[in-house]
N, C-alpha and C positions, 0 to 999 in steps of 0.2 A: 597352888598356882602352877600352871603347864607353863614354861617359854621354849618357844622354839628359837633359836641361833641360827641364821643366816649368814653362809660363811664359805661360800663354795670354794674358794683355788685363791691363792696356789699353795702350794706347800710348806714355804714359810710364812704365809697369810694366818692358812691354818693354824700352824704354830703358834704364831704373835697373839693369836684368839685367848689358849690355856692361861695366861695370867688372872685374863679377867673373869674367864671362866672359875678358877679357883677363889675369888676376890670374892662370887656374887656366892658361892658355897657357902664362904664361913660366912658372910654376913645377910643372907637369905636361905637358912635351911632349909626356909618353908617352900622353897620352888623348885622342881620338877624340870630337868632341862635336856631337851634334844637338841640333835642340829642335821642340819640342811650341807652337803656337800657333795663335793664333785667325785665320782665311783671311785674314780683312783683314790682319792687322798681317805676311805671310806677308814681302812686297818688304822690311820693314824689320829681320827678324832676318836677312834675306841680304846684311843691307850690311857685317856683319863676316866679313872672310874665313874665319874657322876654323869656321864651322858646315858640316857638310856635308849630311845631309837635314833638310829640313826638311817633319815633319808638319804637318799642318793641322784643326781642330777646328771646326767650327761651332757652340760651344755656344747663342751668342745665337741662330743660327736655327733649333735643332734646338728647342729650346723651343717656338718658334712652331709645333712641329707635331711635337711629340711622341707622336701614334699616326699618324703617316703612314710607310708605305712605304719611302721613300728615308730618311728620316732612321735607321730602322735599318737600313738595306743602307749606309749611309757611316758610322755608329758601327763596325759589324761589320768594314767596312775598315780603319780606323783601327788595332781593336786585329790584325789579321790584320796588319797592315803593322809595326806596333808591337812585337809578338811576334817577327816574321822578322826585326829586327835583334838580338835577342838582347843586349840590354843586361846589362854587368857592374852598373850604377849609375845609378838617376833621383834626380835631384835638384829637389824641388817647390819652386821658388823662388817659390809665390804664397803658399802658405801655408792656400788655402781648399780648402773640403770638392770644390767642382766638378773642380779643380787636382790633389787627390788621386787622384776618382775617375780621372780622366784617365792618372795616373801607374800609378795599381792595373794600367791595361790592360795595359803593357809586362809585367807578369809577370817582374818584377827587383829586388832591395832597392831599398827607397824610404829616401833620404834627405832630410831636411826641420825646419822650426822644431820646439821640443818645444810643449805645452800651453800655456804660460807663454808663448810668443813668437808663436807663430800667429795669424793674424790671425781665423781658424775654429780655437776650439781642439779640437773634433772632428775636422778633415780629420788631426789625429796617428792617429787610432786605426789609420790605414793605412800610417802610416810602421815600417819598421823601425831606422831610425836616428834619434832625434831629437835635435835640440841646442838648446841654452841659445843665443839671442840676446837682447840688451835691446832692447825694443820701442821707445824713447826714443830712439834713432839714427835720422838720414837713411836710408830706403828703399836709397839706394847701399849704404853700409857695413852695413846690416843682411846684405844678400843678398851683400856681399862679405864678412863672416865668416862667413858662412852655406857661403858654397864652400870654405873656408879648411878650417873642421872636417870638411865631409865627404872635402874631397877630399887633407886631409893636410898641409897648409902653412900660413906664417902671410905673410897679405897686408899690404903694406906700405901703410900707410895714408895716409902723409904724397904720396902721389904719388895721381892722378887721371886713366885713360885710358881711354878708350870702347874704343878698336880699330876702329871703325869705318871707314869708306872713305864718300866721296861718290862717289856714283855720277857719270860722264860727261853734260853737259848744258850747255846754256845756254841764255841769256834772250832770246827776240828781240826787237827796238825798245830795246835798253837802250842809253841813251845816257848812259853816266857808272860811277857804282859803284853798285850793287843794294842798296838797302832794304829786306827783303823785313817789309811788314807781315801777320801773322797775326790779324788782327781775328777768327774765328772760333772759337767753342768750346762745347762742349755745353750749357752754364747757362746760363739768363740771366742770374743776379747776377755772374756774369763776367766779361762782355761790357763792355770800354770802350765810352763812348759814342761816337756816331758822325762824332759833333762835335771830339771830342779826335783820332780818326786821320785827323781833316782836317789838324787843327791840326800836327800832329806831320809828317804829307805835307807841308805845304809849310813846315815850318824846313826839313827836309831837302832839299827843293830847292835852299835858301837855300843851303846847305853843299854843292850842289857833287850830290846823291846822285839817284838815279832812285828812288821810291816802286814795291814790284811788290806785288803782293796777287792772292790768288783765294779762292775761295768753292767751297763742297760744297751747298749748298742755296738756296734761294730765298729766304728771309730776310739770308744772307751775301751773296749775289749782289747785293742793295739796295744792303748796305753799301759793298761792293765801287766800284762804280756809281758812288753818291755821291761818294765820294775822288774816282775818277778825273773825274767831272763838276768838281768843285769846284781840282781840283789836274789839270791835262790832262795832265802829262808822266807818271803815274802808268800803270804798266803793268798791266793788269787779264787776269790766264793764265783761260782756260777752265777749266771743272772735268775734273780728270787723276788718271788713278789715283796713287794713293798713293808711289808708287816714282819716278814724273816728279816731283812735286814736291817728292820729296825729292833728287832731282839736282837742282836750280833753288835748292831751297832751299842746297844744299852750295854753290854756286857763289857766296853772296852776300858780300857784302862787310859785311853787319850786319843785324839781324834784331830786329825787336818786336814781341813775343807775346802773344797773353792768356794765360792756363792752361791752355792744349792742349797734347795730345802733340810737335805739331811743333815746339813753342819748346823745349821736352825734348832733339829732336833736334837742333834748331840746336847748342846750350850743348855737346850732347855730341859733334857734331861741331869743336871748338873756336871756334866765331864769336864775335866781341862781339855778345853777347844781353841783351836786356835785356826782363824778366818784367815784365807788370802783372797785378798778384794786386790780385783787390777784395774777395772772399766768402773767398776762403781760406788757410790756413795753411802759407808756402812751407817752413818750418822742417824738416819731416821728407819734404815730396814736393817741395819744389822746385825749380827746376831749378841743375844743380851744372856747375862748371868754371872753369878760369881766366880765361874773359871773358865769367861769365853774372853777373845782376846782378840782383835783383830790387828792382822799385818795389811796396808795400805799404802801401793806404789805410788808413791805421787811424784809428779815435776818428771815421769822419764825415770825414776831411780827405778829400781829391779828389787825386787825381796827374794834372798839368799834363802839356800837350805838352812846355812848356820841360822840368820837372823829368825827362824820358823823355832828349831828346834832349840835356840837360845827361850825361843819366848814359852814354848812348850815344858820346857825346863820347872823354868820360874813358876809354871804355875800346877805343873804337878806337884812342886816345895810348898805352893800356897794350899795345896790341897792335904798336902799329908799333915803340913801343919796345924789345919784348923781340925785335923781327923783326930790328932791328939792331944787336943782341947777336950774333947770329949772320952 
């Protein structure tokens, strides 16, 4: 059995996907599965072994130039490529109308949330399977009962596995064990102040850790900058595609994030992570696992470097502890 997965953006979207993706693994050998996403996020759904092709979507730039030329000479690929694998089964794991149309192309039953659980409750009018999920669940467990009903099984919930692999890589200049701070993220009400991942850079000195961080843009790059100005042993990576820093990232020994994709993938590659959420609700998009943690400003209160690296603490101790269990 071929399934194609329907799954374009964003980044921790993507992410939230691997549970269920490893869920329908052990409990359907027998199926074959690609997936459908957005170019960028292209390196990060190949970090689980069981995908084998993986499509690619430009919706954000096809937008940008939607009567030009090329934009439909690469739709028209898409679905020409999408067709030629002749899927038994697409499974639209976003749930929106864009995600639909995307699935329509394959030209194969469309399985996906019903009206009630969609997050576009018109992208159903294109599914021919729809199902009952409750909205009020973690994005993980929603999209892993979501693969459960279509594809026949009941996922065991009480357990929690990405599937994923760290890619090959390492850090150069690091002299110690890998901090990797993630100060960058798309909001501004996001964004720890720049003052706090000074603050937080050098307790971890303190402790023995190397500070590494990099930046996507000229605003991050500042930030970046300052740490290492303010904190020298801090390792400051060039800006690298997506896929290197997610090997850099896999290799770290603990990682603090603001609300970006990459803290997503830290958590989901098993690291002690630790979330600072300021503007938003980690409760159903959080980040999930057994050494992710999230710090959450609430009422006006502020989260401290200490209270970061108090919590970073604890769960590197939760980590070495369960390492020598084994």
């Amino acid at each position: 059995m071929k399934v194609l997965i329907v799954k374009t953006s964003s980044m921790g979207d993507v992410i939230h996907t691997f549970p269920a993706l490893e869920d329908a693994c052990r409990a359907r050998p027998d199926i074959a599965f690609d997936w459908c996403v957005e170019e960028a996020f292209a390196g990060i759904v190949a970090l689980h072994p069981a995908i084998g092709t993986i499509h690619t979507v430009a919706i954000r730039r096809w937008r940008k130039s939607l009567f030009d030329t090329n934009t439909w000479r690469q739709a028209a690929a898409l679905r020409r490529a999408l067709r030629a694998c002749r899927y038994d089964l697409v499974v639209d794991a976003q749930g929106l109308l864009k995600s639909a149309l995307v699935a329509r192309q394959a030209r194969a039953p469309i399985a996906g949330f019903d009206r009630s659980s969609a997050r576009e409750p018109s992208a159903t009018l294109f599914y021919d399977v729809p199902y009952a999920v409750p909205r009020d669940l973690h994005a993980i467990e929603r999209t892993r009962r979501l693969f459960g009903l279509a594809l026949g099984y009941r996922p065991d919930l009480s357990t929690l596995d990405s599937g994923i692999v760290a890619p090959m890589g390492t850090i150069a200049g690091i002299d110690g064990k890998a901090a990797f701070l993630l100060h960058g993220t798309s909001r501004e009400d996001k964004k720890w102040p720049a003052e706090d991942w000074i603050g937080t850079a050098r307790l971890l000195v303190e402790r023995g850790m190397t500070p590494v961080t990099t930046w996507s843009n000229e605003r991050e790059k500042a930030v970046a900058e300052a740490i290492a100005k303010a904190v020298p042993s801090t390792v400051v990576l060039p800006k690298s595609p997506l896929a290197d820093i997610a090997a850099i990232l896999g290799r770290s020994t603990l990682v603090i994030g603001a609300d970006t994709g990459l803290t997503h993938l830290a958590s989901a590659f098993g690291l002690p992570t630790v979330a600072v959420f300021l503007a938003t609700e980690p409760g159903l998009t959080g980040p999930r696992g057994q050494y992710a943690s999230t710090l959450l400003a609430a009422s006006g209160a502020r989260v401290t470097p200490a209270q970061v690296v108090a919590e970073a603490e604890r769960l590197l101790e939760l980590s070495r502890a369960n390492t020598r269990k084994y």
